[in-house]
Backbone and ligand atoms as CSV (ligand in chain L), in Angstrom:
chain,resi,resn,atom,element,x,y,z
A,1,UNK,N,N,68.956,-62.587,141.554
A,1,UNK,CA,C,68.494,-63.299,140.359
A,1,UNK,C,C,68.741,-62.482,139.082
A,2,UNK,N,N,68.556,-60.853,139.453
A,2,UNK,CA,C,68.887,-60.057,138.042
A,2,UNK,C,C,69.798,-60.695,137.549
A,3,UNK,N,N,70.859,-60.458,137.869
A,3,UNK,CA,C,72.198,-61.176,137.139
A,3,UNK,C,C,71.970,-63.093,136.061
A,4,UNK,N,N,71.168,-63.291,135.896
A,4,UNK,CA,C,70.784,-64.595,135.364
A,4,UNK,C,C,69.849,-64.373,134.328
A,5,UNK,N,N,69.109,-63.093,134.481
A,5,UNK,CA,C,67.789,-62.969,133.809
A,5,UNK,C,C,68.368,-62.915,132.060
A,6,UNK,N,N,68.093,-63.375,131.161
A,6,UNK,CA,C,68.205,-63.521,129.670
A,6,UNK,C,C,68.811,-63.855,129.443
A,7,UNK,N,N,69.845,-65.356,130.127
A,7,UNK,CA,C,70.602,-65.925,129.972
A,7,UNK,C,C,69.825,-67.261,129.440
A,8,UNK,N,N,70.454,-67.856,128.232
A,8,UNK,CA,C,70.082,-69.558,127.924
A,8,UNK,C,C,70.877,-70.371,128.660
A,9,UNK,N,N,70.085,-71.242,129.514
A,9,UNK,CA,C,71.122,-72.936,129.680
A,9,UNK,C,C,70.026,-73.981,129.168
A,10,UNK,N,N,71.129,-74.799,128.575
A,10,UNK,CA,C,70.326,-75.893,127.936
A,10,UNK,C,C,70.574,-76.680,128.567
A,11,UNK,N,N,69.820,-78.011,128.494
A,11,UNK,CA,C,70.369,-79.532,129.361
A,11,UNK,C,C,71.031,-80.313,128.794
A,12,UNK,N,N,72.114,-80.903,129.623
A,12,UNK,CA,C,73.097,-81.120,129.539
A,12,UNK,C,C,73.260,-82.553,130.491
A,13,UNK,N,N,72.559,-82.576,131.548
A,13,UNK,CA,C,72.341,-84.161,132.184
A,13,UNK,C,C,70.973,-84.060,132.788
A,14,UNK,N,N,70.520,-85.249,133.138
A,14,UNK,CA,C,69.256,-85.757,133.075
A,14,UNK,C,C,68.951,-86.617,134.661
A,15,UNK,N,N,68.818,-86.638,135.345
A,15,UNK,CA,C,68.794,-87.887,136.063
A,15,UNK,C,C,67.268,-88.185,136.678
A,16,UNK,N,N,66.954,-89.546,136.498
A,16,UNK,CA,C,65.478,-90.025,137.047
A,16,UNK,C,C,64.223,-88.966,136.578
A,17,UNK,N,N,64.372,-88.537,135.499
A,17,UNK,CA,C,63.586,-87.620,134.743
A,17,UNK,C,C,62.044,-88.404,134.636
A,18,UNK,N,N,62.554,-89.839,133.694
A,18,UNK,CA,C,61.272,-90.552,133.524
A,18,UNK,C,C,60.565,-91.496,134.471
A,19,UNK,N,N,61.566,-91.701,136.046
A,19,UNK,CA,C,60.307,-91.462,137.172
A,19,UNK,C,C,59.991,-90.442,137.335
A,20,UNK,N,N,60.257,-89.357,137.528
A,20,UNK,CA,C,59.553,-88.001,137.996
A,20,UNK,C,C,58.200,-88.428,137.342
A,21,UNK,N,N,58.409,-88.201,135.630
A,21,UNK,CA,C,57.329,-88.008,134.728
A,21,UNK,C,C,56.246,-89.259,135.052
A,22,UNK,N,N,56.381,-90.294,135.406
A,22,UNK,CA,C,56.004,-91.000,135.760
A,22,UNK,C,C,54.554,-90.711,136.654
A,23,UNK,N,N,55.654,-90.091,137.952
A,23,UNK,CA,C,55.153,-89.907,139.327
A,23,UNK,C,C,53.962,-88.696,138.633
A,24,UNK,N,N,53.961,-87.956,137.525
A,24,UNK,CA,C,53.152,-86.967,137.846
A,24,UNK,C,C,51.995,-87.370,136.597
A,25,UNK,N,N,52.324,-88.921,136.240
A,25,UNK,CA,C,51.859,-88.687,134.758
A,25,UNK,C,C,50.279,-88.641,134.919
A,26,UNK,N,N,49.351,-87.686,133.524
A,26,UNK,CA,C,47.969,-87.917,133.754
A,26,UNK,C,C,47.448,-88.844,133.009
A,27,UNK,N,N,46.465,-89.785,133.832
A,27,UNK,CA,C,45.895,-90.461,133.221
A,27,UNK,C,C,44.782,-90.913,131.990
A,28,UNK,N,N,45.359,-91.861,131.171
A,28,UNK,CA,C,44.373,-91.792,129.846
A,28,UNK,C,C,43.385,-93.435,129.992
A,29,UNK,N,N,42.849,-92.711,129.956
A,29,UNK,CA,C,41.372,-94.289,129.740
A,29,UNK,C,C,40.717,-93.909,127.962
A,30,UNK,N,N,40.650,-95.552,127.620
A,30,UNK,CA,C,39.681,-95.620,126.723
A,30,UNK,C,C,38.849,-96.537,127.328
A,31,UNK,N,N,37.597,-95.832,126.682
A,31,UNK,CA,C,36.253,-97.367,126.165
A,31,UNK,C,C,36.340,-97.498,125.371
A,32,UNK,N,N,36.308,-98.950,125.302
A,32,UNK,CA,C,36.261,-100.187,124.107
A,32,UNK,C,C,35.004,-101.120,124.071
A,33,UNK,N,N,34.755,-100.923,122.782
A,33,UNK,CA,C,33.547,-101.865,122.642
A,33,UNK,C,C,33.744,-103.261,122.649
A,34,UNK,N,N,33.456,-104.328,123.014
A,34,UNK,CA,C,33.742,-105.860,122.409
A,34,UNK,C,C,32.572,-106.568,121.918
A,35,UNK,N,N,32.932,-107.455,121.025
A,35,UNK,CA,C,31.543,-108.157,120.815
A,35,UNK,C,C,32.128,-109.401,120.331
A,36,UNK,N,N,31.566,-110.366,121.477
A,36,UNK,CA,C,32.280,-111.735,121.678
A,36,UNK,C,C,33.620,-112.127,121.263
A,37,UNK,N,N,34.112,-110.800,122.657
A,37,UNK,CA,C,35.661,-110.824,123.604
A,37,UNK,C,C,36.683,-109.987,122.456
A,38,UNK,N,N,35.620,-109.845,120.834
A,38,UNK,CA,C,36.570,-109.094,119.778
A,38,UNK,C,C,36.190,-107.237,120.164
A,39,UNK,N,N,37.636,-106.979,120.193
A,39,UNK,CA,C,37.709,-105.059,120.189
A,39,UNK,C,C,37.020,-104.555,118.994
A,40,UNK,N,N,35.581,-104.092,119.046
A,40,UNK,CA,C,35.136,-103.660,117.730
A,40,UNK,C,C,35.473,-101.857,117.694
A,41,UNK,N,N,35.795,-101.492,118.800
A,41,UNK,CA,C,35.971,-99.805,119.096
A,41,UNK,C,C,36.884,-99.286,119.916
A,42,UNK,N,N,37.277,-98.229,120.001
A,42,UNK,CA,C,38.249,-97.540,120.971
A,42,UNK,C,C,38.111,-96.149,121.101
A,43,UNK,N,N,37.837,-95.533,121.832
A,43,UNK,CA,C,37.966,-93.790,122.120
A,43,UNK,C,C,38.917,-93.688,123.354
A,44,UNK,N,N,40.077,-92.807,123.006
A,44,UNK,CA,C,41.112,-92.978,124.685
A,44,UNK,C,C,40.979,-91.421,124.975
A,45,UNK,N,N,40.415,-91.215,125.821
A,45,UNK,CA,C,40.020,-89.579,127.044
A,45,UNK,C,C,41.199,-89.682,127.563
A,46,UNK,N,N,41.707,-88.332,127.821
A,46,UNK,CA,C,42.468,-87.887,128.984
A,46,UNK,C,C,41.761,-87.697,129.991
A,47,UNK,N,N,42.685,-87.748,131.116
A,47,UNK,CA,C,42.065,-87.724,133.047
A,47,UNK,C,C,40.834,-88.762,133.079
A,48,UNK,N,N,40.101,-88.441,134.464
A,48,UNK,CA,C,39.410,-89.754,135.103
A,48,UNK,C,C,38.392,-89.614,134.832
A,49,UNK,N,N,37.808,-89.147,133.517
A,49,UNK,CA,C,36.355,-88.961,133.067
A,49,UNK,C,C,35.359,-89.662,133.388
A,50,UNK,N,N,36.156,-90.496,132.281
A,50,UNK,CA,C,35.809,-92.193,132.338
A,50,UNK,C,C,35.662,-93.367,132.830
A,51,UNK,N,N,36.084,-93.069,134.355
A,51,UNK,CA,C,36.797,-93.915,135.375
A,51,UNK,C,C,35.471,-94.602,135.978
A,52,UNK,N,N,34.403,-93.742,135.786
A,52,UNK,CA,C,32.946,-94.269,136.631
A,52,UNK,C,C,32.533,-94.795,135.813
A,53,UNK,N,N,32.559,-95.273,134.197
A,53,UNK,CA,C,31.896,-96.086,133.144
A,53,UNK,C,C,31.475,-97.423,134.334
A,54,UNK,N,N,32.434,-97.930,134.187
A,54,UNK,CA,C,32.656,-99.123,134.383
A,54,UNK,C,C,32.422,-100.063,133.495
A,55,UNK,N,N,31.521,-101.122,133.436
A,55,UNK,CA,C,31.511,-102.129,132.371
A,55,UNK,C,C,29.807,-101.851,132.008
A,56,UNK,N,N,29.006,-102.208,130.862
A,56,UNK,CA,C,28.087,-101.633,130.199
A,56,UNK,C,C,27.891,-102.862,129.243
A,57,UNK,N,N,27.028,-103.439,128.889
A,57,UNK,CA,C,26.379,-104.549,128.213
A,57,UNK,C,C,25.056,-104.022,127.136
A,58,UNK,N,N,25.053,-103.987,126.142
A,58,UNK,CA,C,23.936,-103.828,125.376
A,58,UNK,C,C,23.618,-104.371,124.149
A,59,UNK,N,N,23.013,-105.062,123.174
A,59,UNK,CA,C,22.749,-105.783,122.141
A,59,UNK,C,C,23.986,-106.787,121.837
A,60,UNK,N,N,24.537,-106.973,122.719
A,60,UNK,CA,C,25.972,-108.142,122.677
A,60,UNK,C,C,27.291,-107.016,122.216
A,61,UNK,N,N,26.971,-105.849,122.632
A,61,UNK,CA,C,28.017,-105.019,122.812
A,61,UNK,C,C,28.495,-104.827,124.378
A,62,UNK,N,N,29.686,-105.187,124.902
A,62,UNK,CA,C,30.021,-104.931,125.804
A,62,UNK,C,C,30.725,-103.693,125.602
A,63,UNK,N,N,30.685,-102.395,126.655
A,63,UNK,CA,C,31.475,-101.288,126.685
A,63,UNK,C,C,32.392,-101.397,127.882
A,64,UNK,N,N,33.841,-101.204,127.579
A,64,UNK,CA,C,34.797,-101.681,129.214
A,64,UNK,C,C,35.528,-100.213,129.464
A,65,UNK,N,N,35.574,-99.816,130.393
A,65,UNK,CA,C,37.027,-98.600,130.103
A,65,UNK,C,C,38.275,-99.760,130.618
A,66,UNK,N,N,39.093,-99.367,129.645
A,66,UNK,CA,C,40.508,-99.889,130.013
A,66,UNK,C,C,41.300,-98.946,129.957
A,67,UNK,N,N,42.525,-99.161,131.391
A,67,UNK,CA,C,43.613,-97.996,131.291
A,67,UNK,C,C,44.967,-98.219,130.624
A,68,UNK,N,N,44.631,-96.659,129.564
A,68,UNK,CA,C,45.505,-96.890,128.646
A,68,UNK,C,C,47.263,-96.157,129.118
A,69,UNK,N,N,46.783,-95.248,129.955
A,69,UNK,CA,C,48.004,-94.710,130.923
A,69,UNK,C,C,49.653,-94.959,130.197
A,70,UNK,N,N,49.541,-96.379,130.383
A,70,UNK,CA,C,51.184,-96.874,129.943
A,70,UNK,C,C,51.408,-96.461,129.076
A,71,UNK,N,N,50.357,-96.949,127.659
A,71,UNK,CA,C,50.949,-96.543,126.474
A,71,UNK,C,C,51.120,-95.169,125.608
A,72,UNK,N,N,50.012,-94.329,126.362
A,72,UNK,CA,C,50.049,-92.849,126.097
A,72,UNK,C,C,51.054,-91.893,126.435
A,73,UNK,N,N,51.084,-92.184,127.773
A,73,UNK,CA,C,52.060,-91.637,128.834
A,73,UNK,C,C,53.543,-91.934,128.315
A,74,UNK,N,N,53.403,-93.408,127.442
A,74,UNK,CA,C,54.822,-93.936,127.170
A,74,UNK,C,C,55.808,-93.127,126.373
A,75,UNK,N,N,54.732,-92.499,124.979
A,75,UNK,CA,C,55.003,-91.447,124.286
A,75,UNK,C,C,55.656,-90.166,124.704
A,76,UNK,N,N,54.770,-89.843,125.516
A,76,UNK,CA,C,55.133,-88.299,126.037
A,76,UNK,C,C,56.663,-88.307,126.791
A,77,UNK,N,N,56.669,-89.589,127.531
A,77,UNK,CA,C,57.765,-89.881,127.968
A,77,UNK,C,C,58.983,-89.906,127.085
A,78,UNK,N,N,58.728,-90.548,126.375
A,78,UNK,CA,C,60.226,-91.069,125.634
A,78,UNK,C,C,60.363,-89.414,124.712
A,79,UNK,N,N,59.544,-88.479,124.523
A,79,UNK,CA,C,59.927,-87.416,123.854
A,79,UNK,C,C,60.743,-86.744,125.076
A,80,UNK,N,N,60.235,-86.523,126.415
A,80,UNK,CA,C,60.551,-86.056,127.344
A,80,UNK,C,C,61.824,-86.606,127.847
A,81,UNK,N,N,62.398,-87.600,127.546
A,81,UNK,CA,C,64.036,-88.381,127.223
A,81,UNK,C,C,64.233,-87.716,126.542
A,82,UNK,N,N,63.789,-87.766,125.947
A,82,UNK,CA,C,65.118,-87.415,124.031
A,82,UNK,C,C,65.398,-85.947,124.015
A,83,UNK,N,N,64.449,-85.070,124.236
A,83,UNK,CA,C,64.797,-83.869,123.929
A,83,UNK,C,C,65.611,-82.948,124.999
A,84,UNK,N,N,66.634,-81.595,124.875
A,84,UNK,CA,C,67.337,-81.282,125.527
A,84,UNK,C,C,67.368,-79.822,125.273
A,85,UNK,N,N,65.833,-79.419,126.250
A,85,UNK,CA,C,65.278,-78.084,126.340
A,85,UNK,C,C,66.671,-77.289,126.562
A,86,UNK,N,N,66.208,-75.454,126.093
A,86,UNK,CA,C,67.153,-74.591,126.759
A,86,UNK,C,C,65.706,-73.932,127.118
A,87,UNK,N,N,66.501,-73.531,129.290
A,87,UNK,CA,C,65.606,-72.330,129.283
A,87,UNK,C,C,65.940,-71.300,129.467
A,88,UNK,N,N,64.839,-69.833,129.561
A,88,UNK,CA,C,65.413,-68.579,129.318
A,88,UNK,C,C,64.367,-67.571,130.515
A,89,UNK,N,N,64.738,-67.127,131.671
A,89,UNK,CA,C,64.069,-66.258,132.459
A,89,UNK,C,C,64.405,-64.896,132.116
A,90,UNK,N,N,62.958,-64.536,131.682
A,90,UNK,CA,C,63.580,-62.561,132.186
A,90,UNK,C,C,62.580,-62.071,132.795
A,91,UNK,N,N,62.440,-60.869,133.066
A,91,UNK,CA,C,61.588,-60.037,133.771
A,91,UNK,C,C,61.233,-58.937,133.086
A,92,UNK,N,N,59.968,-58.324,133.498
A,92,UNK,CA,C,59.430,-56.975,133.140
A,92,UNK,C,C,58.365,-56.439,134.167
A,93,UNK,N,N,58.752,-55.474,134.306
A,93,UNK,CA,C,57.872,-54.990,135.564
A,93,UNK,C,C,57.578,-55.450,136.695
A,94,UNK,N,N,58.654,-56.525,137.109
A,94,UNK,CA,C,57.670,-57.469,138.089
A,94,UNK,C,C,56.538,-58.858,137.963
A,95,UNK,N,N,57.008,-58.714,136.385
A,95,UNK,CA,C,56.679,-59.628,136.174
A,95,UNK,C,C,57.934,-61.020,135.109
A,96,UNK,N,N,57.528,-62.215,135.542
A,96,UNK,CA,C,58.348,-63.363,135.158
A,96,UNK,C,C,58.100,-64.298,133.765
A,97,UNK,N,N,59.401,-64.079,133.309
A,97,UNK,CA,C,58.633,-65.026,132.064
A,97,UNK,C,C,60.032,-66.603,131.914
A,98,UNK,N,N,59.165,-67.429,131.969
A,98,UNK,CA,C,60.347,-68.783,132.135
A,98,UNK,C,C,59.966,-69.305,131.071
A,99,UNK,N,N,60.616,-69.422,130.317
A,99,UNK,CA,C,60.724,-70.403,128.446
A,99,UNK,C,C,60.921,-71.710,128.595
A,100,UNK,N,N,60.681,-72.528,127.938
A,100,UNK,CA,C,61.405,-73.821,127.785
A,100,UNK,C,C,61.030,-74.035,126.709
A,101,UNK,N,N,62.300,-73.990,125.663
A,101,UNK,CA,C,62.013,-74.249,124.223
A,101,UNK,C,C,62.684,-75.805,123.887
A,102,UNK,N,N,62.007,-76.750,122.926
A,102,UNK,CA,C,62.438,-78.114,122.700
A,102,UNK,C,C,62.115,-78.215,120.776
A,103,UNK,N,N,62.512,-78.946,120.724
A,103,UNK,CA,C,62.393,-78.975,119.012
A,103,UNK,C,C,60.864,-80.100,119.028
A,104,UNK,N,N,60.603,-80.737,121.118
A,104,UNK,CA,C,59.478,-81.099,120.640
A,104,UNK,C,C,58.376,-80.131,120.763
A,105,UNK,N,N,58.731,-79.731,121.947
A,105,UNK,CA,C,57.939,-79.114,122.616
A,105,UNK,C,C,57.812,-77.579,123.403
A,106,UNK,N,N,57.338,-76.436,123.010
A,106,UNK,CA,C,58.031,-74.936,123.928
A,106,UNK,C,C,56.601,-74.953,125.118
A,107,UNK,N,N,57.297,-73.952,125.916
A,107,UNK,CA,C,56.190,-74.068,127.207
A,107,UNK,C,C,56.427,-72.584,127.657
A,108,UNK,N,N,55.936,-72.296,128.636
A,108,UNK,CA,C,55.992,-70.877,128.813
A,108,UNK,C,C,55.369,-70.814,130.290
A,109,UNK,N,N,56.100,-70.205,131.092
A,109,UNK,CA,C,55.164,-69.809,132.499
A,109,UNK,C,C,55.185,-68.504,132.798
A,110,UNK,N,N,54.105,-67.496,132.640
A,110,UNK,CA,C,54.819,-66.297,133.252
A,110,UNK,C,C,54.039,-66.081,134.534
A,111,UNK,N,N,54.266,-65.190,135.334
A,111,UNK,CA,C,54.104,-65.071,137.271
A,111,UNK,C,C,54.599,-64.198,137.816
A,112,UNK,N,N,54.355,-63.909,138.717
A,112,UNK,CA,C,54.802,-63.042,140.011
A,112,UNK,C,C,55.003,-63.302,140.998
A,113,UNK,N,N,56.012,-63.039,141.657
A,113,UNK,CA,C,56.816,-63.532,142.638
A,113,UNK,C,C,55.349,-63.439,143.670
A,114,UNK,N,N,54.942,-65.006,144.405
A,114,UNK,CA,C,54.235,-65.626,145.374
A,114,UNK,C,C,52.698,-65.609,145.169
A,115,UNK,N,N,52.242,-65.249,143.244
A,115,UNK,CA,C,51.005,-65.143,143.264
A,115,UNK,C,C,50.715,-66.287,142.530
A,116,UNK,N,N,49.245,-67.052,142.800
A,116,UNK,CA,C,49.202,-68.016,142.043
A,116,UNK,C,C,48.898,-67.866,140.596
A,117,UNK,N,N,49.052,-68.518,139.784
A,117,UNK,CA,C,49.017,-68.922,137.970
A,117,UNK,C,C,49.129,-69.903,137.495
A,118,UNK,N,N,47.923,-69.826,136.157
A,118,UNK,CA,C,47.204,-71.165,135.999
A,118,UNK,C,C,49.020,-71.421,135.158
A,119,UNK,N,N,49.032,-72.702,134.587
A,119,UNK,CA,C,50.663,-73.133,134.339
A,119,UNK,C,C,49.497,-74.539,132.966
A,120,UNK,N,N,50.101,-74.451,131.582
A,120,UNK,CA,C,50.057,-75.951,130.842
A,120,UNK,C,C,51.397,-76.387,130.695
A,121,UNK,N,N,52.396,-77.350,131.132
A,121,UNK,CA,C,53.297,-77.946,131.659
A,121,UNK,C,C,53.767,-78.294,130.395
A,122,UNK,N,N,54.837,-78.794,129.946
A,122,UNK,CA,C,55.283,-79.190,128.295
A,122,UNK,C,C,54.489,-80.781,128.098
A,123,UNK,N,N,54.103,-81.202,129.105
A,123,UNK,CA,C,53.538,-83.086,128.698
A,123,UNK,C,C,52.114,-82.951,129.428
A,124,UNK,N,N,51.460,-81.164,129.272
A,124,UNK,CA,C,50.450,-81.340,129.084
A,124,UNK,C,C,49.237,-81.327,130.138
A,125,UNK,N,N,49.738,-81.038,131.460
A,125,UNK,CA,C,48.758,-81.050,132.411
A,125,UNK,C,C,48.681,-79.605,132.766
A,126,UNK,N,N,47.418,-79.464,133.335
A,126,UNK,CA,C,47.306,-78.201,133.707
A,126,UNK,C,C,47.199,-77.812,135.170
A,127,UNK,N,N,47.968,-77.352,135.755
A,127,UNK,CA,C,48.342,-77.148,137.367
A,127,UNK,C,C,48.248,-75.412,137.760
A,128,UNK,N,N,48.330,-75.387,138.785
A,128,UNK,CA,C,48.538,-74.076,139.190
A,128,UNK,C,C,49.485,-73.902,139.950
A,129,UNK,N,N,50.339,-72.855,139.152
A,129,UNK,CA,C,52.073,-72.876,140.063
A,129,UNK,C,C,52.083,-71.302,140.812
A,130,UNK,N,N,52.697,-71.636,142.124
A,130,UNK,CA,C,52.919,-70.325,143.092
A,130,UNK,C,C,55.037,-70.315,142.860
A,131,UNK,N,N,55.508,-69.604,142.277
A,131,UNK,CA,C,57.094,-69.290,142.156
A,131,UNK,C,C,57.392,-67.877,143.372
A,132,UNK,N,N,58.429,-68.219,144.036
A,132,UNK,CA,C,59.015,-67.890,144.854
A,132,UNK,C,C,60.650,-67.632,144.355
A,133,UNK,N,N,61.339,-66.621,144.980
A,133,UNK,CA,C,62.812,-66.501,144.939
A,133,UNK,C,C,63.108,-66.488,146.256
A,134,UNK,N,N,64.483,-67.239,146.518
A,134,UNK,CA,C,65.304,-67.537,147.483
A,134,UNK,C,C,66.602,-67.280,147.287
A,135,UNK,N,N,67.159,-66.179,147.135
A,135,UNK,CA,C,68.688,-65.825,146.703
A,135,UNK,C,C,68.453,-65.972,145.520
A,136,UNK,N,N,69.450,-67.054,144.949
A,136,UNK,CA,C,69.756,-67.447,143.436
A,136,UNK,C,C,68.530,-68.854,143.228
A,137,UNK,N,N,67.581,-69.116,144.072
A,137,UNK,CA,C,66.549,-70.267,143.790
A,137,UNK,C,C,65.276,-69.639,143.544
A,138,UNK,N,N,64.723,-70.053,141.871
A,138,UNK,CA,C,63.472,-70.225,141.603
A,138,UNK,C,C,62.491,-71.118,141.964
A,139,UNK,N,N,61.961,-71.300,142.754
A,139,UNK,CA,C,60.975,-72.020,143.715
A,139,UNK,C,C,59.375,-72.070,143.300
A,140,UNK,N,N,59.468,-73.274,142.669
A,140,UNK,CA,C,57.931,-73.518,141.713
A,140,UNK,C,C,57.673,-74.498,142.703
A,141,UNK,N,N,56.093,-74.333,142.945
A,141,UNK,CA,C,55.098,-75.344,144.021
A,141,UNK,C,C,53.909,-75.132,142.685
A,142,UNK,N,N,53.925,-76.735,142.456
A,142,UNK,CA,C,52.442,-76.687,141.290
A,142,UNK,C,C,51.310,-77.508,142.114
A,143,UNK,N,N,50.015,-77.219,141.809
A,143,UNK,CA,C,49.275,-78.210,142.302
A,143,UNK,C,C,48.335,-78.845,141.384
A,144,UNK,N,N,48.236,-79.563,141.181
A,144,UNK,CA,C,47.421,-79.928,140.151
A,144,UNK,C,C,47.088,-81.530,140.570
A,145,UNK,N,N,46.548,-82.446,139.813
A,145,UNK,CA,C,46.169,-84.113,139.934
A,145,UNK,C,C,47.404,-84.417,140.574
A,146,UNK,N,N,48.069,-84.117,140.371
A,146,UNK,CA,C,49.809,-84.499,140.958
A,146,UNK,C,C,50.293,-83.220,141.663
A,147,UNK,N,N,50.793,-82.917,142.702
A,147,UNK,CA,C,51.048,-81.991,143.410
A,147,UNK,C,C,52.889,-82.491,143.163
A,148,UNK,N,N,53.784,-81.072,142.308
A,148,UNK,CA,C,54.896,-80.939,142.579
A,148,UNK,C,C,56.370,-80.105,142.684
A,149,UNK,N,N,57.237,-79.995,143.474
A,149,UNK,CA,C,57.670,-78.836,143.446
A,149,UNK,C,C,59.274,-78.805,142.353
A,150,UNK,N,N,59.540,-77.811,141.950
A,150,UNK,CA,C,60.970,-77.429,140.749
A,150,UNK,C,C,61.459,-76.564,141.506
A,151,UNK,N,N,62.519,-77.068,142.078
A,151,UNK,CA,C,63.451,-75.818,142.479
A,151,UNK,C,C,64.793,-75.762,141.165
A,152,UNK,N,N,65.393,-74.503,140.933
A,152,UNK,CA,C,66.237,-74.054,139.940
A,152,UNK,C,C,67.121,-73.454,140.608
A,153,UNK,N,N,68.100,-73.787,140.840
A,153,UNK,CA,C,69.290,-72.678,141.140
A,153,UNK,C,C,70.130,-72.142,139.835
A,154,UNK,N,N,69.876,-71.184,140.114
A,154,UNK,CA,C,70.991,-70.889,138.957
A,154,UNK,C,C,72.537,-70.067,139.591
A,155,UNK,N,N,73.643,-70.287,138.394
A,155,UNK,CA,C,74.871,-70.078,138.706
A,155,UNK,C,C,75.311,-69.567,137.439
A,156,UNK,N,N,76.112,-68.683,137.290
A,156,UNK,CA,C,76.780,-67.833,136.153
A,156,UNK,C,C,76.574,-69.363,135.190
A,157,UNK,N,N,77.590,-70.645,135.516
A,157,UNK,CA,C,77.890,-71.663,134.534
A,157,UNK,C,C,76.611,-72.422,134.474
A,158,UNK,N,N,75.398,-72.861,135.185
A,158,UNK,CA,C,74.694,-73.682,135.476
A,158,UNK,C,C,73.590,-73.365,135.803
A,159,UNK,N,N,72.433,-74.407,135.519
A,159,UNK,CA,C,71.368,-74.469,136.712
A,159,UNK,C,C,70.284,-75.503,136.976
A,160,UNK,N,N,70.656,-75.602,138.380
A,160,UNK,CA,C,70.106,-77.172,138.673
A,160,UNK,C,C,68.890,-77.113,138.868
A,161,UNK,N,N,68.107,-77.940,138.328
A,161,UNK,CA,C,66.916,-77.953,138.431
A,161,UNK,C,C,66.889,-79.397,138.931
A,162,UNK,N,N,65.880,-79.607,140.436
A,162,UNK,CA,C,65.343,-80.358,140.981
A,162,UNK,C,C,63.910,-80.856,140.993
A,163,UNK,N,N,63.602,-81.541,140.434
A,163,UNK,CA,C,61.905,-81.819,140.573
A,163,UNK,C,C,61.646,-82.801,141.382
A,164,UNK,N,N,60.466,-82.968,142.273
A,164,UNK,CA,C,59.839,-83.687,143.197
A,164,UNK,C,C,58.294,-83.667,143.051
A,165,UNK,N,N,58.606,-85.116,142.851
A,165,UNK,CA,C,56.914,-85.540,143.263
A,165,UNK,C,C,56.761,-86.774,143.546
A,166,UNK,N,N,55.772,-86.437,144.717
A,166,UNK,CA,C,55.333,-88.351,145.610
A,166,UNK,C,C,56.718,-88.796,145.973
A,167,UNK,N,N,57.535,-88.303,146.506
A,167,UNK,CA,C,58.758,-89.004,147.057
A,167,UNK,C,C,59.971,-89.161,145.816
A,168,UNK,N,N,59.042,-88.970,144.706
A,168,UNK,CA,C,59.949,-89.151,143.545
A,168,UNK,C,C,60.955,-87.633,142.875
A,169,UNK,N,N,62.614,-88.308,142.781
A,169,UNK,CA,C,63.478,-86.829,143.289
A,169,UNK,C,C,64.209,-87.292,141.418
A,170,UNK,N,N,64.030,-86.056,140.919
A,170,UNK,CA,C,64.989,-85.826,139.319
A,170,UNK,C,C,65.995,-84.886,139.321
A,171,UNK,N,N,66.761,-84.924,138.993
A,171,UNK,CA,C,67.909,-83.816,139.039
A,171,UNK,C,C,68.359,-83.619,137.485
A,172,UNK,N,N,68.127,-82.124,136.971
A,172,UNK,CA,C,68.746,-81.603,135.316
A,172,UNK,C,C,69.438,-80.648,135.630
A,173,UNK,N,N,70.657,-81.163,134.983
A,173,UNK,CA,C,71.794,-79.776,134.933
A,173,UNK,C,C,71.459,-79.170,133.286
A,174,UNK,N,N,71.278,-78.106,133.499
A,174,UNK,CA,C,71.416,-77.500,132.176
A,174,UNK,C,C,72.806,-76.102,132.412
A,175,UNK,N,N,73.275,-76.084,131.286
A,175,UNK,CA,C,74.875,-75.525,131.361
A,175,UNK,C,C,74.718,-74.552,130.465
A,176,UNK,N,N,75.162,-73.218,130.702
A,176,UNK,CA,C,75.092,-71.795,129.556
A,176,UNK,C,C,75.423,-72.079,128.391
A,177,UNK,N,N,74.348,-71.413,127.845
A,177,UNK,CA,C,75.148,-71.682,126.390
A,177,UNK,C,C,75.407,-70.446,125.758
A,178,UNK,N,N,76.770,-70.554,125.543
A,178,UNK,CA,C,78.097,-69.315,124.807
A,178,UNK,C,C,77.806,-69.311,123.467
L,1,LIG,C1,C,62.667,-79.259,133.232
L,1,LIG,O1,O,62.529,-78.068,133.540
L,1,LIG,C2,C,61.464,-80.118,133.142
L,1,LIG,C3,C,60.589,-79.816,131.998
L,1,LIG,C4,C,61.219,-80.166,130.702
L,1,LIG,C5,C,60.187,-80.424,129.666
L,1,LIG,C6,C,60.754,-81.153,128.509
L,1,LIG,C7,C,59.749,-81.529,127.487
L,1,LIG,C8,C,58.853,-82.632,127.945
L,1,LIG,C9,C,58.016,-83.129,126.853
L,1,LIG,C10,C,57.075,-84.158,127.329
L,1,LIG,O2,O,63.774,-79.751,133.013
């Protein structure tokens, strides 16, 4: 892997990215107030806070959680299209530092080869990733609300990054940049 370490590849192809993101997305609920069937309020929580509200009746205020998921998630998504991270691994002491810089979004994981670390993901969830090396493969297992794994190969010209989750398979080539 030395041989790769402080090298940039940026992305360069994309495939089934926004099922992946999909497959791992976290969920947003709001409660909404109504008062005769009109939306008088809205607060939208991240994760399943909210999920036990259920429905709530008081002075002709009804309180509902509704899941807002699609349209939140929709956002994060379509940034997570558009933009075309470069990343950058190096090392120090034994220890790992993996970049992913975006003009939307930078992220950062650093680790040690097979110990666990807490990980905030670029769209925002917080998991705990165990990274492994296999020859020339960086081997990320996250677990979090969504359990999923990133394998990276890297190659002098390339490096493929594979993501999986729930059956759901993405493939990003990102290509050196000279
Ligand atoms: C990858 O390594 C997956 C992570 C890329 C994050 C891009 C920014 C997403 C913003 C929601 O290719």
């Amino acid at each position: 892997m030395e041989a790769f370490l402080g090298k940039k590849y940026k992305l360069a192809a994309s495939e089934n990215f926004d099922e992946y993101m999909k497959a791992v997305g976290i969920p947003y609920y709001g409660i909404c107030a109504f008062s005769n069937f009109v939306r008088v309020g809205v607060t939208i929580s991240r994760g399943n806070v909210c999920a036990a509200l259920g429905g709530l009746k008081t002075n002709g205020i009804s309180l509902r959680v509704v899941d807002y998921s699609s349209c939140v998630g929709l956002m994060t998504r379509k940034m997570g299209n558009t933009v075309s991270p470069v990343i950058e691994l190096t090392e120090n002491g034994g220890e790992y530092t993996l970049k992913t810089t975006s003009t939307f979004k930078n992220s950062v994981l650093t680790f040690k080869i097979g110990e666990e670390c807490e990980e905030e993901t670029a769209d925002g969830r917080k998991v705990k990733s165990t990274c492994t090396i296999d020859g020339n493969k960086l081997i990320q297992v996250q677990k979090g609300d969504k359990d999923s794994t990133i394998i990276r190969e890297f190659t002098p010209e390339q490096v493929t990054t594979t993501l999986t989750a729930d059956g759901v398979v993405s493939t990003r080539i990102y290509k050196l940049e000279k």
